[in-house]
C-alpha positions as semicolon CSV with decimal commas, in nm:
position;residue;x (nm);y (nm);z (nm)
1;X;-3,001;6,353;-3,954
2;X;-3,358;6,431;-4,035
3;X;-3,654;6,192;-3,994
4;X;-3,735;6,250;-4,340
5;X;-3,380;6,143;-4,459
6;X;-3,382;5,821;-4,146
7;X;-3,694;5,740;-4,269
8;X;-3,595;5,695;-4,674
9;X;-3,320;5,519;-4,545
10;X;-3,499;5,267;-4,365
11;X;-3,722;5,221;-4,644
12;X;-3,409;5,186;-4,895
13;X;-3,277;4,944;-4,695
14;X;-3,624;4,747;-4,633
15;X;-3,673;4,744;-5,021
16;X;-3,278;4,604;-5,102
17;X;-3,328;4,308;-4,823
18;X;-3,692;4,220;-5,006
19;X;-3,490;4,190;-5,334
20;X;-3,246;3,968;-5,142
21;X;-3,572;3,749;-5,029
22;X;-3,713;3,772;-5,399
23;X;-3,350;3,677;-5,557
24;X;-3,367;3,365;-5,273
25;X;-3,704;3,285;-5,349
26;X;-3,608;3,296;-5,749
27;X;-3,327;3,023;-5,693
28;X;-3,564;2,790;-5,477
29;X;-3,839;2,815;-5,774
30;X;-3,554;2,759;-6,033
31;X;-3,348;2,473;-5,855
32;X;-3,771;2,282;-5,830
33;X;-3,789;2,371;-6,217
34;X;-3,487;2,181;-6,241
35;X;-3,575;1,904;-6,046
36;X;-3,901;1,809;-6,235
37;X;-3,724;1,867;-6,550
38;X;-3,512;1,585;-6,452
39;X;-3,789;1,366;-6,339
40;X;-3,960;1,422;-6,647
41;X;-3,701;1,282;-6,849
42;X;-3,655;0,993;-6,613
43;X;-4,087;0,888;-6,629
44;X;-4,327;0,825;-6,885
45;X;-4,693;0,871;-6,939
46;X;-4,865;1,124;-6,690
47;X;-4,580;1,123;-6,465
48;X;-4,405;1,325;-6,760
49;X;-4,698;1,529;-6,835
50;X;-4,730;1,613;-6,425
51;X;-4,364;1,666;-6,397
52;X;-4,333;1,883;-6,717
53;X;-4,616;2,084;-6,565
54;X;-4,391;2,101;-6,239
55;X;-4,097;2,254;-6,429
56;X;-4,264;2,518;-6,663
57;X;-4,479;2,628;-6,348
58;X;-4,175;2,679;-6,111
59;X;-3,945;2,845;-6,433
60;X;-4,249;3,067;-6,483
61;X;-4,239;3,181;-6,076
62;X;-3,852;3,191;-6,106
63;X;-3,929;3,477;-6,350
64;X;-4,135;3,626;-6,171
65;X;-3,946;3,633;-5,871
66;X;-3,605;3,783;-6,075
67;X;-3,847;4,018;-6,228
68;X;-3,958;4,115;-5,840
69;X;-3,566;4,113;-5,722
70;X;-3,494;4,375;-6,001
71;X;-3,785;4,569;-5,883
72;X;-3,724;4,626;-5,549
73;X;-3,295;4,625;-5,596
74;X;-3,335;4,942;-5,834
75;X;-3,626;5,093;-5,608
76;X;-3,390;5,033;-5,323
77;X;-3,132;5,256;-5,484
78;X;-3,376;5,526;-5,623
79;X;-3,528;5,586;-5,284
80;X;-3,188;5,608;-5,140
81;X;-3,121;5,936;-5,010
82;X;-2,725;5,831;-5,064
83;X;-2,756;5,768;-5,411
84;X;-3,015;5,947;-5,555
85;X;-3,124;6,197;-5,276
86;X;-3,081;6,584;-5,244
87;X;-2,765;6,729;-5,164
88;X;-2,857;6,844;-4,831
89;X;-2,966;6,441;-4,770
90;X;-2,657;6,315;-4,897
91;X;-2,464;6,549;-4,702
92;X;-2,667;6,469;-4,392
93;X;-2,569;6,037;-4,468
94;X;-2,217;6,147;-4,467
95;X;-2,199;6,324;-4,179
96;X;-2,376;6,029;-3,964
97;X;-2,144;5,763;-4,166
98;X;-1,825;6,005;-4,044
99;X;-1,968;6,000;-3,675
100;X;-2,017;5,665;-3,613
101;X;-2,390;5,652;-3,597
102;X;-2,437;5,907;-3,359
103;X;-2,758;6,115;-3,377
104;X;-2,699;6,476;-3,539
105;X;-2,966;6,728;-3,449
């Protein structure tokens, strides 16, 4: 296998385990939204207001975050060189996948 094709890989699977941190990330922030949602309806007066606040801010993050685990998931797969490389790279993946992981010069 290349370094050029090792390397994409790497990078692939670098920007497929950052969505898996940003999809994590997106279920703290949403599981807080829900939290202070319920708060808010259990308080009154600027206890609400604060724990409204709470709950838009963290559903506004947990967007953000699903928006950032979509980014890097389908940039994970585009840089791939086994799904959307050359022929001669996906040839190269299959040939190290059939041999165990053993370096191919």
């Amino acid at each position: 296998m290349t370094d050029n094709t090792r390397r994409k890989a790497v990078i692939s699977v670098f920007m497929a385990s950052m969505g898996l941190v940003a999809l994590a990330f997106c279920s703290l922030n949403a599981g807080q939204s829900a939290a202070a949602s319920i708060g808010a309806d259990n308080s009154s007066g600027d206890a609400k207001d604060a724990n409204e606040s709470l709950s838009a801010g963290f559903g506004f993050a947990a967007f953000a975050f699903i928006l950032a685990f979509l980014t890097f998931t389908i940039g994970g797969i585009y840089y791939s060189p086994l799904f959307c490389g050359s022929a001669q790279e996906k040839q190269e993946m299959r040939q190290a996948a059939s041999a165990g992981g053993a370096n191919q010069v």
